[in-house]
DOFI-186788 format. One record per residue: residue number from 1; residue in three letters; x, y, z of N, C-alpha, C in turn. Coordinates in nm, 4 decimals. Layout:
N
  pamar  zalo       n.X       n.Y       n.Z      ca.X      ca.Y      ca.Z       c.X       c.Y       c.Z
    NUM   ALA         X         Y         Z         X         Y         Z         X         Y         Z
...
***
This chain:
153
  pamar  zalo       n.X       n.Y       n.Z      ca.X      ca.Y      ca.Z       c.X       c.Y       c.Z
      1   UNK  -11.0847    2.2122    1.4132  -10.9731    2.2437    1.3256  -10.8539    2.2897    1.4095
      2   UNK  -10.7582    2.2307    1.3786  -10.6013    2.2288    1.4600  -10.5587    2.4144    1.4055
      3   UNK  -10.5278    2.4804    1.5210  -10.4839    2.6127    1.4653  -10.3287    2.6244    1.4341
      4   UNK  -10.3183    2.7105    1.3189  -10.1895    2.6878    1.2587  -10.0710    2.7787    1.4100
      5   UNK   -9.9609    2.7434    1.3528   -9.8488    2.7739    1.4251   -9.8225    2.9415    1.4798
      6   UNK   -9.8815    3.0064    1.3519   -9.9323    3.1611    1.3402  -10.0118    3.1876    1.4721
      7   UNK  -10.0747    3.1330    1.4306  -10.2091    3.1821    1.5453  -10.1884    3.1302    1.6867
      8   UNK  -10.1134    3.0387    1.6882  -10.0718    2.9934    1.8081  -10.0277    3.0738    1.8848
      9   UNK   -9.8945    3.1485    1.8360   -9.7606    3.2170    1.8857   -9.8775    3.3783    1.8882
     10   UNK   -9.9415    3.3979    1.8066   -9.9622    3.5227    1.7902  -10.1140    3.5183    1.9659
     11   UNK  -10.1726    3.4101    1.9723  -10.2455    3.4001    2.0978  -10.1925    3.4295    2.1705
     12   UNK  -10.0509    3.3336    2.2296   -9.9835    3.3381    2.2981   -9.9353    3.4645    2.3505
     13   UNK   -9.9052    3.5524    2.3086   -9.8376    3.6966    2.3453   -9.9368    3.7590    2.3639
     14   UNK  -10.0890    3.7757    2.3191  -10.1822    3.8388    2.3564  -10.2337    3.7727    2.4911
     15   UNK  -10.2600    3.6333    2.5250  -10.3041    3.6135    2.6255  -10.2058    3.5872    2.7575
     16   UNK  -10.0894    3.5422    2.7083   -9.9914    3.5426    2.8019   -9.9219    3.7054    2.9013
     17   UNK   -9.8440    3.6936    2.7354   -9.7747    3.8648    2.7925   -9.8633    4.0108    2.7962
     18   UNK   -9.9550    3.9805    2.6884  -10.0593    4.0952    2.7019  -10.1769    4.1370    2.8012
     19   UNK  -10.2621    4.0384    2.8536  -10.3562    3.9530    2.8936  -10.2752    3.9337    3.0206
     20   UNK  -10.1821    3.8677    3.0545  -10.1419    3.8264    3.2004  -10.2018    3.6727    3.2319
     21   UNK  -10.2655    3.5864    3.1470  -10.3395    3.4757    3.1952  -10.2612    3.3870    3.1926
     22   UNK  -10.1689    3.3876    3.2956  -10.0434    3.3030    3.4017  -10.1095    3.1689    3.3732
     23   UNK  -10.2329    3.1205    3.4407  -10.2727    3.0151    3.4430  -10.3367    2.9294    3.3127
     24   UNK  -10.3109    3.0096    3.1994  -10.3006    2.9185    3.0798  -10.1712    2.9245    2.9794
     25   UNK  -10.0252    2.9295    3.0717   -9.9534    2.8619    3.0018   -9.9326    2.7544    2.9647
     26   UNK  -10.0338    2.6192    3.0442   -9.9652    2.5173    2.9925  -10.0407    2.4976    2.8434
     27   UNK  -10.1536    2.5701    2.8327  -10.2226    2.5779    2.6804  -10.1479    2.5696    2.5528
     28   UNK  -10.0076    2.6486    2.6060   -9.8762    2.6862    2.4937   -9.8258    2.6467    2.5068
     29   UNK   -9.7803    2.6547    2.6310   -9.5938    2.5416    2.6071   -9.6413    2.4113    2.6587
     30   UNK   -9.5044    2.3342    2.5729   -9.5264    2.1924    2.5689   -9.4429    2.1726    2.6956
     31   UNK   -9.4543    2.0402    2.7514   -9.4162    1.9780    2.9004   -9.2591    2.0134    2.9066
     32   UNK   -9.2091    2.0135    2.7854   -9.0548    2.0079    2.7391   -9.0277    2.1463    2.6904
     33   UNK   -9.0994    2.1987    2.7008   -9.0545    2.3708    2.6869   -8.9257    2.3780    2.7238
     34   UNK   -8.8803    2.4606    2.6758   -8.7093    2.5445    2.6602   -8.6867    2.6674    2.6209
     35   UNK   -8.6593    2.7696    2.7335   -8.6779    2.8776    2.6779   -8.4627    2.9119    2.6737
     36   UNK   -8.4328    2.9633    2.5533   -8.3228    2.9935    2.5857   -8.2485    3.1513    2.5916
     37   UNK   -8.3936    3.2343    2.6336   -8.3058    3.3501    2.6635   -8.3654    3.3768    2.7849
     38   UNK   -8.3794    3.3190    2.8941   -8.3818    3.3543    3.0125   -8.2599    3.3785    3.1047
     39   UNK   -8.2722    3.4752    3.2015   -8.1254    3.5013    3.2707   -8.1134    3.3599    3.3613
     40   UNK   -7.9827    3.3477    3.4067   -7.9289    3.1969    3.4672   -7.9636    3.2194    3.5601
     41   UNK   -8.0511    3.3093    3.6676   -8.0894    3.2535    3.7981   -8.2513    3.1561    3.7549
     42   UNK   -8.2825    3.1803    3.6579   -8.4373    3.0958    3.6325   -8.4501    3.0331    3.5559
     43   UNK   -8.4788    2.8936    3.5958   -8.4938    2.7525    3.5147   -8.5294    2.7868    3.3736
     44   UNK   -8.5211    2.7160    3.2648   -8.5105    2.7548    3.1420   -8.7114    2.6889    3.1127
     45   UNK   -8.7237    2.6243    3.1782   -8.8746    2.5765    3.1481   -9.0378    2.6485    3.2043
     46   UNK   -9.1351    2.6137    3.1995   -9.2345    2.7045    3.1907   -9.2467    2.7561    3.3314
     47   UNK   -9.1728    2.7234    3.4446   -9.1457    2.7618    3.5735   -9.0811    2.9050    3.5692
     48   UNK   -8.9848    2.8956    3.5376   -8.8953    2.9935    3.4723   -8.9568    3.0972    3.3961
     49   UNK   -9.0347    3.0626    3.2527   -9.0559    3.1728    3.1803   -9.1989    3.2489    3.2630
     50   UNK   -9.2867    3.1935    3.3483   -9.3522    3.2424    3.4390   -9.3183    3.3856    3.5212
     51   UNK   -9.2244    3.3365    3.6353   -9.1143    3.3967    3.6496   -9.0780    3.5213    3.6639
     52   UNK   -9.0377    3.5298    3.4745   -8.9989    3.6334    3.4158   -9.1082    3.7107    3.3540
     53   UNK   -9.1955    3.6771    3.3257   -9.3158    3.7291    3.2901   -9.3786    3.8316    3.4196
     54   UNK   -9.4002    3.7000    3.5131   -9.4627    3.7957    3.6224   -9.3395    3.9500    3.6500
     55   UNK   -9.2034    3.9145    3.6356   -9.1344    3.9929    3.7166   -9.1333    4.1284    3.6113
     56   UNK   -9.1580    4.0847    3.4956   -9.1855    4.2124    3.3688   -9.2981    4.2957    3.4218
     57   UNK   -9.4158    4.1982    3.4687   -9.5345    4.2978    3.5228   -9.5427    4.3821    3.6296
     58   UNK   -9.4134    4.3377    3.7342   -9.3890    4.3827    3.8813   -9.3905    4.5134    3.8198
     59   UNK   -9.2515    4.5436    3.7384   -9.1619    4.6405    3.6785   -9.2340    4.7317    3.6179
     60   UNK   -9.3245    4.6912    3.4754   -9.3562    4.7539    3.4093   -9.5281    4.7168    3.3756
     61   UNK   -9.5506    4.8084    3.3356   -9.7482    4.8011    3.2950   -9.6502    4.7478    3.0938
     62   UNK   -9.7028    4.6415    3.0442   -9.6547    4.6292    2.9439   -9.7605    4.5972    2.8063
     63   UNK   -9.6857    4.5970    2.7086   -9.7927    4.5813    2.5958   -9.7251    4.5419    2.4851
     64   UNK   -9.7281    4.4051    2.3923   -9.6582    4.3584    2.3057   -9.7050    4.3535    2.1337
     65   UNK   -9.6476    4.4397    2.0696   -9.7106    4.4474    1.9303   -9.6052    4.3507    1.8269
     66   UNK   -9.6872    4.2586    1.7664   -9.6575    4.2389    1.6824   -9.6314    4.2895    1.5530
     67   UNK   -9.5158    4.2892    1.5056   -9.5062    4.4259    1.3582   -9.4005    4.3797    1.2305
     68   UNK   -9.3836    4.2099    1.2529   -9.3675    4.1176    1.1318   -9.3703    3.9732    1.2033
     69   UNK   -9.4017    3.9250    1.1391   -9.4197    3.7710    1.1677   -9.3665    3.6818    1.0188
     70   UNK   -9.2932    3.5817    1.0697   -9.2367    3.4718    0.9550   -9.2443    3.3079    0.9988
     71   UNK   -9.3271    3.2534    0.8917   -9.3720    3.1065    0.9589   -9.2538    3.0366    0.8419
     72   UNK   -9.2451    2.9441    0.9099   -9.1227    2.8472    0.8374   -9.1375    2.6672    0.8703
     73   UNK   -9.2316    2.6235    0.8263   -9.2405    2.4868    0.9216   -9.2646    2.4812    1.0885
     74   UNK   -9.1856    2.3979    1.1420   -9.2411    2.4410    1.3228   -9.1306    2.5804    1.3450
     75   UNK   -9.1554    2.6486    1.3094   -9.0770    2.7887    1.3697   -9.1434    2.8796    1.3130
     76   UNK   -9.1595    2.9972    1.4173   -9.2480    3.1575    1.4098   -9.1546    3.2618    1.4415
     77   UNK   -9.1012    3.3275    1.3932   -9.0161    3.4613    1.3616   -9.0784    3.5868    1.4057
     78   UNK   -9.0845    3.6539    1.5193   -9.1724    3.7620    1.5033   -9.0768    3.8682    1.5464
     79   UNK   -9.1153    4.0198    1.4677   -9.0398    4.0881    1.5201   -9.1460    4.1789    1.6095
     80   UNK   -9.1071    4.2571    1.7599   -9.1832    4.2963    1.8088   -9.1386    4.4376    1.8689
     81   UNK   -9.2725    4.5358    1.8980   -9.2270    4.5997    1.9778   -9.3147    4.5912    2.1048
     82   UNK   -9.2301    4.6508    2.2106   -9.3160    4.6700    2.3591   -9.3626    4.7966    2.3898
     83   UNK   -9.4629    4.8130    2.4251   -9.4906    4.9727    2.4650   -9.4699    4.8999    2.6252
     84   UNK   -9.4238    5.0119    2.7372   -9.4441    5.0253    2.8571   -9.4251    5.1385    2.9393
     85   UNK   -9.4848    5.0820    3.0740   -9.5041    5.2204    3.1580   -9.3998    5.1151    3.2625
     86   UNK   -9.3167    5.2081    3.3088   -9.2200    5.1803    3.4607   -9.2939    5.2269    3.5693
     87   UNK   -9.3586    5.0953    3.6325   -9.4173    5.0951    3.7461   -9.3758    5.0319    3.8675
     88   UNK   -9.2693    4.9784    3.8573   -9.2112    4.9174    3.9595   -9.0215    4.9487    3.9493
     89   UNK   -8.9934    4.8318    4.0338   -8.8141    4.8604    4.0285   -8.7600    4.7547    3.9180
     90   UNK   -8.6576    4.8084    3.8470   -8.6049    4.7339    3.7244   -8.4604    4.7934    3.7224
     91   UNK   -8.3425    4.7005    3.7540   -8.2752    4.7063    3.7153   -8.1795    4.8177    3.8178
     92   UNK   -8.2444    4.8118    3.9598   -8.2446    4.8708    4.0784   -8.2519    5.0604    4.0207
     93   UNK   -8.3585    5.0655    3.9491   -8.4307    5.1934    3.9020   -8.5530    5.2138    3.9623
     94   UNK   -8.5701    5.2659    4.0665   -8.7325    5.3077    4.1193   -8.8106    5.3184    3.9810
     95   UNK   -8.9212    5.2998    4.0473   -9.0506    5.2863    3.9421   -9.0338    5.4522    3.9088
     96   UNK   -9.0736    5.5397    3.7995   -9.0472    5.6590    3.7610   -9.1770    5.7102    3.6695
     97   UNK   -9.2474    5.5986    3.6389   -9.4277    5.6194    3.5730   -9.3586    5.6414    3.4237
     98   UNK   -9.2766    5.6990    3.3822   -9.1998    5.7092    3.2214   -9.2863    5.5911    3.1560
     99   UNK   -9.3018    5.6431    3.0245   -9.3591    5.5253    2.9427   -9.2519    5.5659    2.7837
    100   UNK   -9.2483    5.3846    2.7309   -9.1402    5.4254    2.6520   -9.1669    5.3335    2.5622
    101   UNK   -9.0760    5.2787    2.4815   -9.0986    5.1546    2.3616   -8.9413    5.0768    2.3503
    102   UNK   -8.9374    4.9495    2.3190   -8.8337    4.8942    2.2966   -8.8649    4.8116    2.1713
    103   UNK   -8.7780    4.7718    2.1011   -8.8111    4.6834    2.0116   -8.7450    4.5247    2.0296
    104   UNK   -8.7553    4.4422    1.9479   -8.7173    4.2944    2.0288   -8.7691    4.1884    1.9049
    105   UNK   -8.6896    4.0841    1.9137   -8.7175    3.9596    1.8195   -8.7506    3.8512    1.9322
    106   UNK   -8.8265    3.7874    1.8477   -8.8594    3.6300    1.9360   -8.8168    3.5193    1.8272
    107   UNK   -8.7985    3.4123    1.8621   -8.8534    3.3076    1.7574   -8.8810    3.1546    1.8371
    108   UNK   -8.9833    3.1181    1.7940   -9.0564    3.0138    1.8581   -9.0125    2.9114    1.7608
    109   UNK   -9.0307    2.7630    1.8205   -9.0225    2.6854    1.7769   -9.1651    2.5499    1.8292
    110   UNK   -9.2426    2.4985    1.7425   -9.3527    2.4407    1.7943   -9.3132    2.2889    1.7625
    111   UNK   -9.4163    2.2370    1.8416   -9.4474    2.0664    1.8218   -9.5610    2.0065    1.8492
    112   UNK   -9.5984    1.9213    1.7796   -9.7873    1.8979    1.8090   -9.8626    2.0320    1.8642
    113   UNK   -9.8385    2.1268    1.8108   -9.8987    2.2732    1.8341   -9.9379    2.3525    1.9643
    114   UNK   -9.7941    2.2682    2.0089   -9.7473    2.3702    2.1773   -9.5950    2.4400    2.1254
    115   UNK   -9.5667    2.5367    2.1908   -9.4363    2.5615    2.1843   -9.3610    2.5256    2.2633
    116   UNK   -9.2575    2.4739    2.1603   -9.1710    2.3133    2.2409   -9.0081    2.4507    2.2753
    117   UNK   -8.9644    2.5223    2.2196   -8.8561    2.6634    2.2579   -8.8831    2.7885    2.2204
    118   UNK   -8.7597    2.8415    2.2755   -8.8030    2.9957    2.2323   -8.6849    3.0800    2.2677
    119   UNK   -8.6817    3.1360    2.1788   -8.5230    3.2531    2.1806   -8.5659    3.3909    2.1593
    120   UNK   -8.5090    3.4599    2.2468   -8.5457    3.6128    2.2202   -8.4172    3.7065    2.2104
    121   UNK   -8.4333    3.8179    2.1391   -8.3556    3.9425    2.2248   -8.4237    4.0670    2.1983
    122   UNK   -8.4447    4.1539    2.2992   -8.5061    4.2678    2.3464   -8.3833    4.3610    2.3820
    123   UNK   -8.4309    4.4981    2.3340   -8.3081    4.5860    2.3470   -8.3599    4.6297    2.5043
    124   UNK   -8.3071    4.5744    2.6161   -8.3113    4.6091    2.7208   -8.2243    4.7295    2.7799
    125   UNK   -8.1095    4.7837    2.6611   -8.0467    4.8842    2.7074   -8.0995    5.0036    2.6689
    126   UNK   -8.2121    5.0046    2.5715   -8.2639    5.1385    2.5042   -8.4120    5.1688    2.6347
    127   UNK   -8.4378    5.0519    2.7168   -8.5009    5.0675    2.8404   -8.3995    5.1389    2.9470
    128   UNK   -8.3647    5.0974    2.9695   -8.2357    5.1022    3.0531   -8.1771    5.3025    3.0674
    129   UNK   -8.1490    5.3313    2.9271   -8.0489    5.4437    2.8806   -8.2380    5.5895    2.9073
    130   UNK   -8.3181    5.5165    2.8692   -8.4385    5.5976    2.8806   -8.4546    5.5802    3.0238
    131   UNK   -8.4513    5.5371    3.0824   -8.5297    5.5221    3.2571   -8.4124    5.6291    3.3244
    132   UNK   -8.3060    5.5775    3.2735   -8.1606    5.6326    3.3488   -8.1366    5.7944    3.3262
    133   UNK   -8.2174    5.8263    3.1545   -8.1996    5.9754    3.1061   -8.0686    5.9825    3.0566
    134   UNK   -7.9893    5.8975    3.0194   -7.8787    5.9285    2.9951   -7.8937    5.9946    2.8476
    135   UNK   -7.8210    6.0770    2.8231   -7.7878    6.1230    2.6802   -7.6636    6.1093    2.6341
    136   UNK   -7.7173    6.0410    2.4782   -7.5440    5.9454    2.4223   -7.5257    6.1238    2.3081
    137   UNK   -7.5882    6.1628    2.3389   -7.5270    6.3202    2.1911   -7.4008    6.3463    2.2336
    138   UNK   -7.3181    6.3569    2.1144   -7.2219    6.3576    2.1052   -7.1261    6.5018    2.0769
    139   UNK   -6.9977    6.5697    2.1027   -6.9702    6.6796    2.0880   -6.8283    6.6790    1.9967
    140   UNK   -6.8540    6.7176    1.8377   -6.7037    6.6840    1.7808   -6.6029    6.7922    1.8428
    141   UNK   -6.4987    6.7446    1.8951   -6.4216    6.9077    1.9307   -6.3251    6.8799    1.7814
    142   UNK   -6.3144    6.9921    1.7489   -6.2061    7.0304    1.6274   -6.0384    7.0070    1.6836
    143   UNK   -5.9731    6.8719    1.5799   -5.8429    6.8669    1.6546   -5.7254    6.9679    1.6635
    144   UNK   -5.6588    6.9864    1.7238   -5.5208    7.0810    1.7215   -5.4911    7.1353    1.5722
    145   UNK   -5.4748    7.0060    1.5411   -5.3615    6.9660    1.4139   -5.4539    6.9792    1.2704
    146   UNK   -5.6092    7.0168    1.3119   -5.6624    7.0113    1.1699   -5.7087    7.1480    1.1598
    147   UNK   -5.6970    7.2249    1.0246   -5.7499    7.3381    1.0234   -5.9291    7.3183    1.0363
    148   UNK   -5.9497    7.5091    1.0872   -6.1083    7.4727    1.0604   -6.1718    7.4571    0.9940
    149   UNK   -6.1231    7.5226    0.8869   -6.2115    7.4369    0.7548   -6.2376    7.3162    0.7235
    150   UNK   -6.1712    7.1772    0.7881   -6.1471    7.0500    0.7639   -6.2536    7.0509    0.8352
    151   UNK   -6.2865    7.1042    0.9433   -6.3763    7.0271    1.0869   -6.4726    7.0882    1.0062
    152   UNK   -6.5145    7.1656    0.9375   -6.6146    7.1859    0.8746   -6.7164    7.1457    0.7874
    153   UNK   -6.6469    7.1107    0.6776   -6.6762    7.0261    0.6050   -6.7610    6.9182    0.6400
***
């Protein structure tokens, strides 16, 4: 029995990105793979999304939850989050052991039940703003020109 498109995409992230089993991507992607959110130094095809995979693992100990999924004909919608630990350099940030969460969309697109593309976005700055420690809190100062009671309110 041919497995549906679901189960495909949802393997895929467990054995690929979860799992690490590099050597059964070609199981998933089709010969014509296209990934289109990879950065422009790495080929857009399964060379490429390799790659980036491995270079996620350099960086980080990672872990991908699925936490909605939407099937639509050949296309899979998932929304995801990542748990990870910073174990390596990212983003010229020494490894720092911090463990954190990001959240992130994918959406796949299949054909004869490989995935033929794939589009993502991952909030890489809520990684980023956590590794760095920055704090966005904010301080209202009360203007000149407004009484204090206004700033009060």
């Amino acid at each position: 029995m041919q497995k549906s498109n679901q189960e495909i995409v949802l393997e895929y992230i467990r054995r690929i990105w979860n799992e690490q089993h590099y050597d059964a991507l070609h199981n998933y992607l089709a010969s014509e793979y296209r990934d289109h959110s990879l950065i422009s130094s790495l080929p857009p095809d399964i060379k490429g999304v390799k790659k980036w995979i491995e270079a996620t693992s350099a960086s980080f100990k990672h872990r991908t939850r699925v936490e909605d999924l939407l099937c639509d004909g050949d296309k899979v919608f998932i929304r995801i989050r990542m748990e990870l630990k910073h174990v390596g350099v990212w983003r010229d940030i020494a490894a720092t052991g911090m463990e954190l969460e990001t959240d992130g969309y994918r959406l796949f697109r299949l054909h004869n039940g490989k995935i033929a593309e794939h589009w993502a976005l991952i909030d890489g700055q809520v990684i980023e703003n956590t590794l760095r420690a920055v704090d966005h809190s904010c301080t209202i100062t009360p203007a000149a020109h407004m009484p204090d009671e206004a700033v009060k309110r």
